[in-house]
N, C-alpha and C positions, 0 to 999 in steps of 0.2 A: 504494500500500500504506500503510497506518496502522498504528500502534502502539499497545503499550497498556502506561501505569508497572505495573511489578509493587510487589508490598509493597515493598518491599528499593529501591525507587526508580529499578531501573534500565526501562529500556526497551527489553522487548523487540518484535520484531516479530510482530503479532497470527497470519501462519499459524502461527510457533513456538510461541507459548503454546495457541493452541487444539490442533495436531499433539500437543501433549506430553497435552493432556487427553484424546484420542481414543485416541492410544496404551494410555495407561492402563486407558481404560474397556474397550475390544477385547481386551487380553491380561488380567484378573481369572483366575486363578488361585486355586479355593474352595481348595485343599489350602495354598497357603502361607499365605492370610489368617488361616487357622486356626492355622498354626504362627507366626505375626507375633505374633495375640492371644494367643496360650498366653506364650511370649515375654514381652508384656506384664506379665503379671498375675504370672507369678514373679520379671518386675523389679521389679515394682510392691512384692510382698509383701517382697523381701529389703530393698528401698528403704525400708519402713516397718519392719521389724525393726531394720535397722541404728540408724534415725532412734528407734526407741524405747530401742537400747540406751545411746544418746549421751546422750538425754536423764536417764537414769538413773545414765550416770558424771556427769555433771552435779551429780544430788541427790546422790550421796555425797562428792565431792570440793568440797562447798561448807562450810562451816565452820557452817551454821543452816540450819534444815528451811524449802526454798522454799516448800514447799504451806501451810507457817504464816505465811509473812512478807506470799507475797498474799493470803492467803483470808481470814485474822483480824488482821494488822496495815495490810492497805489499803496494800502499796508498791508503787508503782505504777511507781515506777521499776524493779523490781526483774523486776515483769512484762513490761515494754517492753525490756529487755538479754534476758530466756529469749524471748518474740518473736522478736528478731532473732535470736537463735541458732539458734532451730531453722528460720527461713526460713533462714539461712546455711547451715547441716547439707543442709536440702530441696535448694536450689540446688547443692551440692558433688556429692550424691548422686544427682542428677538426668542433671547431667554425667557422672557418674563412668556410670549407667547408657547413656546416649545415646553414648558413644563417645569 
């Protein structure tokens, strides 16, 4: 018998990874896929509400209009700290969606 690394590094034995792919594909189920996706797309949407309303306590709780400081004063630093925020926010809310 042979093995085969999975992503994650570990090693498992190749009937178990292929059994687990067979499994999968023999019991599809159209009725939950559809409640999976549905699922999806209203986490998606509160996930991007959320992420819009953060970004907006953001503009009022900063002391100078962001959308002036990168667009017409060119700071650059100032765009690369809202970057990371909102990848940080994405990553929180992302979690926060997944479980």
């Amino acid at each position: 018998m042979f093995s085969i690394e999975s992503i994650s590094g570990m090693v498992l034995p190749a009937t178990l990874a292929f059994a687990d792919v067979t499994a999968i594909a023999e019991g599809v189920n159209p009725m939950k896929l559809w409640e999976h996706l549905l699922a999806a797309v209203i986490f998606s949407l509160i996930g991007i509400a959320v992420l819009g309303v953060c970004f907006k306590l953001m503009s009022k709780l900063s002391p100078f209009c962001i959308k002036k400081e990168i667009e017409e004063d060119q700071n650059v630093a100032l765009a690369v700290i809202m970057g990371s925020v909102i990848i940080g926010m994405s990553i929180i809310i992302a979690a926060a969606i997944l479980g």
